[in-house]
N, C-alpha and C positions, 0 to 999 in steps of 0.2 A: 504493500500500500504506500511506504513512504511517509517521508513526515510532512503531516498536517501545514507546519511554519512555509514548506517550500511551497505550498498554493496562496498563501495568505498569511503573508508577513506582519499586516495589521492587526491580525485577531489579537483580541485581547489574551491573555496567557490562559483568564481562568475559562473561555471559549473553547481554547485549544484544547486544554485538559479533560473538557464534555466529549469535545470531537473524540480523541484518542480513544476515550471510555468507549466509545461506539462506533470502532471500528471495524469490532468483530458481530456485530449484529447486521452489517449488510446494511446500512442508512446512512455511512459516513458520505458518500456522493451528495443524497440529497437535504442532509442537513448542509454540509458546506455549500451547497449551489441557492441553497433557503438564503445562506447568512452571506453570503457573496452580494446576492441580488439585493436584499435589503441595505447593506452596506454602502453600495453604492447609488442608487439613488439620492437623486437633488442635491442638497447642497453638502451630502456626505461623501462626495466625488473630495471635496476643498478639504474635508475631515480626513482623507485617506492622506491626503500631500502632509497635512501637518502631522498625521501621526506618524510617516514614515521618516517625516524633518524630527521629531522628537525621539524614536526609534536613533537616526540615526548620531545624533548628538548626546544619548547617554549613552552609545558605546566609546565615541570619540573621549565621551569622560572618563570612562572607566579603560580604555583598554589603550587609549594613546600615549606615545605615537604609535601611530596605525598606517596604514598602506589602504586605499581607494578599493581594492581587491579583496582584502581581508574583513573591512567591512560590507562589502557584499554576499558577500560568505557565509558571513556569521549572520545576515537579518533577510538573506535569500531574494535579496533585491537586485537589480538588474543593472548592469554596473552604469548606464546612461543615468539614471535616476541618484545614484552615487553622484556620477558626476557635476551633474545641475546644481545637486543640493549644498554639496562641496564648494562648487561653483559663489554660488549665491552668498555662503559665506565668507569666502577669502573676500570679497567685494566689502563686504560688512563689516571688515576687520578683525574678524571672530577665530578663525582659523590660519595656519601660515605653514608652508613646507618647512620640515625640521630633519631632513635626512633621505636615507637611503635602502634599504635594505636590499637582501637577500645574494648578494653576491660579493665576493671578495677581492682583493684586487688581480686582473687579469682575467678573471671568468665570464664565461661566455652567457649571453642575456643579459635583458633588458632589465635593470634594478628597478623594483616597483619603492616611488616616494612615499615618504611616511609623511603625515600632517597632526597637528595637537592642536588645542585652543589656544589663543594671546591669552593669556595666566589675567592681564590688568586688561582686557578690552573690554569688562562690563565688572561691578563693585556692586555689593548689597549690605544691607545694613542687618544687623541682629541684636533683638534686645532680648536679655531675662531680666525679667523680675518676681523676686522671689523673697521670703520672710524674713532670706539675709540683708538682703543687698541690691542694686541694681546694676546691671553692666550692659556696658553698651560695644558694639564693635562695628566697623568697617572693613569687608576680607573682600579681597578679588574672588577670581571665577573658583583660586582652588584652595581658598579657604587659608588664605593667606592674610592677616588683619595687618590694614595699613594704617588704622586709628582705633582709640579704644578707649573706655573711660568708666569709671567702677567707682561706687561709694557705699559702703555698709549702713544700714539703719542706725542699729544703732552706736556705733564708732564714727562717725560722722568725719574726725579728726583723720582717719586710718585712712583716707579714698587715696583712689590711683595717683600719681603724678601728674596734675593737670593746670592749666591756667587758670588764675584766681575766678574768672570769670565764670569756666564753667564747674568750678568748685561752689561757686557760689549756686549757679542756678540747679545742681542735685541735688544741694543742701536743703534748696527751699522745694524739693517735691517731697511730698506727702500721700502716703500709702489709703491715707484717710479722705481724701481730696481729688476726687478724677480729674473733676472736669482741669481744675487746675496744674494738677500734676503731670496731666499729658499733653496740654501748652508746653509746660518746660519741659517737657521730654523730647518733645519736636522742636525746641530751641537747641537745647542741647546735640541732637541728631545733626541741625543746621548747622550748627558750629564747627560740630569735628568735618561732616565734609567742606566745608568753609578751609579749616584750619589743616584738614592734608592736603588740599591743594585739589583734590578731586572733582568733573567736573561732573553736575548735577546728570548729566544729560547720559552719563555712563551708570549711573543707578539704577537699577532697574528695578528694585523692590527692595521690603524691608517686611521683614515677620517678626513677632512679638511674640515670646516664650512664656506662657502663666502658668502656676502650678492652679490642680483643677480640671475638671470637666468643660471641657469648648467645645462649642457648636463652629463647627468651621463654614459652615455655608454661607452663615451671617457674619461670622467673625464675631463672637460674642461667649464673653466666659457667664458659662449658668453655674457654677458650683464652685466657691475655692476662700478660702483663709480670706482675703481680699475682699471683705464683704463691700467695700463702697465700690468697687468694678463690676460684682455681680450685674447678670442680664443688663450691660451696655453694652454698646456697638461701637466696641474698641478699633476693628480694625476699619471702619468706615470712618469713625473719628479720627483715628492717626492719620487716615489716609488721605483725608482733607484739608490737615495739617501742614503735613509734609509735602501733598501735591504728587506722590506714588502711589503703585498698589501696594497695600500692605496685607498681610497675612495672619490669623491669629491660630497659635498652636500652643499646644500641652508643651510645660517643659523638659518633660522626662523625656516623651515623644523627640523634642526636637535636639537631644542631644544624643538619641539611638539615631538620627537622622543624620548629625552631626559624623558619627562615625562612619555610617556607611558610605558616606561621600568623602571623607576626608582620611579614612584607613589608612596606614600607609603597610600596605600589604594586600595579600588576597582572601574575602570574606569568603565567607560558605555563605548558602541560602538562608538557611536557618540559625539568629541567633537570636538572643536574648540577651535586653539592656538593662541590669540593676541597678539602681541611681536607691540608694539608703542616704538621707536628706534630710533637711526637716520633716518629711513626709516619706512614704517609699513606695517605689512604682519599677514596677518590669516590662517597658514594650516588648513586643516580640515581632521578629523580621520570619516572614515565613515563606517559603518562595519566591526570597527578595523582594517581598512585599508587607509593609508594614502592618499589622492586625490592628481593624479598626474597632471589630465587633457591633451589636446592630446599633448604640446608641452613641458608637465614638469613644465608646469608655471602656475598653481592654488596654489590659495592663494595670491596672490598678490595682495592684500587690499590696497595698498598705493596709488594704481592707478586706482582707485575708483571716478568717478567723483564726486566732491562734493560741487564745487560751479561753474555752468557754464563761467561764470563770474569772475573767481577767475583768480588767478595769475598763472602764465608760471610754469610747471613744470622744476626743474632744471636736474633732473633725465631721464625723459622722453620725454620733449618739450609741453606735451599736456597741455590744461589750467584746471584749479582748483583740479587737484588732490589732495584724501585726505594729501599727505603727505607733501602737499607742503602746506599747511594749520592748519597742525596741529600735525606733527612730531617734536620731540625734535630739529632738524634743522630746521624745520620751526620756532619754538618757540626763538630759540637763534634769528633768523632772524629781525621778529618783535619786539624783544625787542630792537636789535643793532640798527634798523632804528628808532624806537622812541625815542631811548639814543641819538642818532644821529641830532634828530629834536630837541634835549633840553628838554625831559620831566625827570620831576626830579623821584627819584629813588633812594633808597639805594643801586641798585647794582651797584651804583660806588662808593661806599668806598668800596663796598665786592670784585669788580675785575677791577681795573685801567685801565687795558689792554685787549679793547675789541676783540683783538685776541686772548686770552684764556677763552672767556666769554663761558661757557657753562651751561647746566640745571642744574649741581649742583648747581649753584649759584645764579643761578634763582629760583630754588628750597628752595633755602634759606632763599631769600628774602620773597619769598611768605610765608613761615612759619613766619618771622618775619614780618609780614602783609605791605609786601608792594600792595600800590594800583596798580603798573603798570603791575610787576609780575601775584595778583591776575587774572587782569582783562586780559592778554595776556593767563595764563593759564586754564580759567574758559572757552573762548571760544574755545581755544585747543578740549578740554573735550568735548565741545558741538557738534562740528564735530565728534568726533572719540565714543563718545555715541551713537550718530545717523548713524553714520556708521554699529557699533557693533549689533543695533538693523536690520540694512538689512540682512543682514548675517543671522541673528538669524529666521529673518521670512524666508528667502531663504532655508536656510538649515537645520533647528529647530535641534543643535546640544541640546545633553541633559544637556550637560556642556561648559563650556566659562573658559579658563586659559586666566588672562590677566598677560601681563610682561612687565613693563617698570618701571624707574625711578622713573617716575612722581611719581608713585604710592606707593613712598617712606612715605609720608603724606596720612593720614587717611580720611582727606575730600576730597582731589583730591577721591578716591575710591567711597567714597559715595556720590560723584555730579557723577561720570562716571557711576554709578551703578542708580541713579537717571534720566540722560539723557536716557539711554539705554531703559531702564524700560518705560521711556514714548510716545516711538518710537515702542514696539513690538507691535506685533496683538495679539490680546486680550487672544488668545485661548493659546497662549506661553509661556504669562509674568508669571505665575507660574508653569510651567514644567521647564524653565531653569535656572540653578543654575553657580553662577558667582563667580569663586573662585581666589584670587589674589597669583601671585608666590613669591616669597621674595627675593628681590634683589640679586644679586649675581655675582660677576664679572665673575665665571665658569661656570656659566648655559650653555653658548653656548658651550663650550669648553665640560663639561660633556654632552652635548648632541650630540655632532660630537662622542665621544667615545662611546654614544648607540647605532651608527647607525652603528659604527666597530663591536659593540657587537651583531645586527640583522643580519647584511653579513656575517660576518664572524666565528661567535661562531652557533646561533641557528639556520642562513638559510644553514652555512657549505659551502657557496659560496667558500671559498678559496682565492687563488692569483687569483686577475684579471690579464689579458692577453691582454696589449698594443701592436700597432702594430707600 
């Protein structure tokens, strides 16, 4: 029969995989000849050019430098239709010959040229904001930040290295305050591209990273810590703002996004993104496709039952959620209540003021072996191991990114990696591979700008259109 992709390079993947299933039933003709026909009709003729223009620009992303040939190959398109499209974007400044391939010097035939993207021929913008902090970044096409700018809630004093000016204007936003806070958020946005020199017309979008439940169609968070953001129309407001289209995403979501774009390696299909946070959340990539679930809300690991028994979620209401058990907000929690009860501790010489008590310092202590640290961060681990191990048997991803703080110290990693390990089923514990990300205050921030760079660079989505 042949593979399905060489009739119809367009089909959707999860189209394909119908087709395949029914191949051996003797209808694979006329279901492909059903979706052929429908496909193409009216103005799905112009739908088929762009999918195959977006087709053809996330291989260039992922597999360049590339050879004109090789991407035909691989997307079973015709190598005229390579060339056009090829075409169109050298013209565009998008793409550039970078080599040669396939023969060495003296040898006979024709070297097929390799092409890649201009890295700076298009810039997008990425914000998180989240219960720590707010960061902002500017990265080219491959996720490269040529500006950036970061100030903690409540350290105020601690932010990035930046001019008084826009020192001043993060100061003055307020997590309590939309309307006003996303003014100066899009002052601030104007600034840094102002201030690297960048010029407006090479922006092509900017996405907003919120911890939370998002409806993405509106751009609108329904659910999250953030109660003055609740059900507004964040990314229509930014995006009026600023005069881009803007995007509104999850921020666990968008720093699983972060990595698949930005890897510097080769992914499997299937992995799974653990971001332990103030909150804790697992997306999962599953046939190189992120899982949305029916309401947009898969991955949410934090709410995870984990101890029947357990304590009130403050997030949610329900009882023993993982996260209220074993999140860096849990963790500051039960330490404040046992400093509270009088158990001694060196994190009070390390932070006098238990309203700025957070894991850093908890973190610290436990490095400098304190007993109450260890023993409040040890069983953290032991929940969110045994977590990571459900997951794992549930959806046997072939890789695990974990991201958090904690995992700043090397035995935290090797007890999490130990608990996990003693929870999977038997057949898994050596097919999956546990790889730790390296802290980073722009992770989310560069990963809100992948998700600009999937919309709007390789899917060619454009301006969204708020009503």
């Amino acid at each position: 029969m042949g593979n399905p992709a060489a009739y119809t390079p367009f089909l959707d993947r999860f189209v394909l995989e119908r087709i395949c299933r029914r191949t051996d039933s003797g209808g694979f003709h006329q279901l492909l000849g059903r979706y052929i026909m429908g496909s193409l009709k009216g103005s799905n003729l112009t739908n088929v050019k762009r999918q195959n223009e977006s087709a053809i620009r996330d291989v260039i992303y992922r597999y360049g430098p590339i050879s004109r040939s090789e991407i035909a190959q691989m997307l079973s398109l015709t190598p005229p239709t390579i060339t056009t499209n090829i075409a169109r974007m050298m013209e565009q400044g998008l793409v550039y010959e970078c080599g040669r391939l396939g023969a060495e010097a003296g040898a006979l035939g024709r070297r097929r040229v390799k092409i890649d993207f201009v890295a700076d021929a298009a810039f997008f913008v990425g914000v998180e904001m989240n219960p720590y902090q707010i960061a902002i970044c500017i990265t080219n096409l491959r996720g490269v930040m040529t500006a950036e700018a970061r100030i903690p809630w409540k350290r105020r004093e601690d932010g990035f290295v930046l001019s008084e000016e826009l020192k001043e204007l993060l100061r003055r936003i307020d997590g309590n305050d939309y309307r006003g806070s996303l003014e100066l958020l899009a002052q601030v946005i104007l600034n840094l591209m102002t201030v690297s020199g960048i010029d407006k017309k090479q922006v092509l979008g900017c996405a907003m990273a919120l911890p939370g439940l998002i409806e993405r169609k509106t751009g609108t968070l329904k659910k999250s810590t953030l109660e003055a953001w609740n059900d507004r129309p964040i990314a229509r407001d930014l995006s009026r703002l600023l005069d881009l289209p803007v995007l509104l995403e999850n921020n666990a979501r968008a720093r699983a996004m972060g990595q698949k774009l930005f890897y510097q390696g080769e992914l499997p299909e299937d992995f799974a993104y653990y971001l332990i946070s103030y909150g804790i959340a697992c997306p999962l990539y599953i046939g190189s496709r992120i899982l949305d679930g029916g309401q947009q809300g898969a991955g949410e690991a934090g709410h995870m039952v984990a101890d029947l028994n357990g304590p009130r979620c403050e997030t949610c209401g329900n009882a023993g959620c993982l996260e209220e058990l074993a999140s860096e907000r849990a963790i500051v929690k039960t330490v404040t209540r046992l400093m509270e009860s009088g158990r001694d501790t060196m994190i009070r010489e390390i932070c006098p003021d238990l309203d700025f008590l957070s894991s850093r310092e908890i973190l610290l202590a436990q490095e400098c072996g304190d007993e109450l640290a260890q023993k409040v961060i040890d069983q953290a681990l032991l929940y969110l191991g045994a977590a990571l191990a459900n997951i794992i048997n549930l959806m046997n991803p072939s890789l695990v990114f974990v991201d958090s703080y904690l995992m700043k110290l090397m035995k935290n990693r090797r007890r999490l990696v130990e608990d996990t390990r003693a929870h999977i089923f038997g057949l898994y514990n050596d097919e999956v591979e546990i790889e730790f990300v390296e802290f980073d205050h722009f992770t989310g921030a560069k990963g809100a700008a992948a998700a600009a760079i999937e919309r709007y660079f390789i899917n060619g989505e454009g301006a969204q259109t708020f009503g």
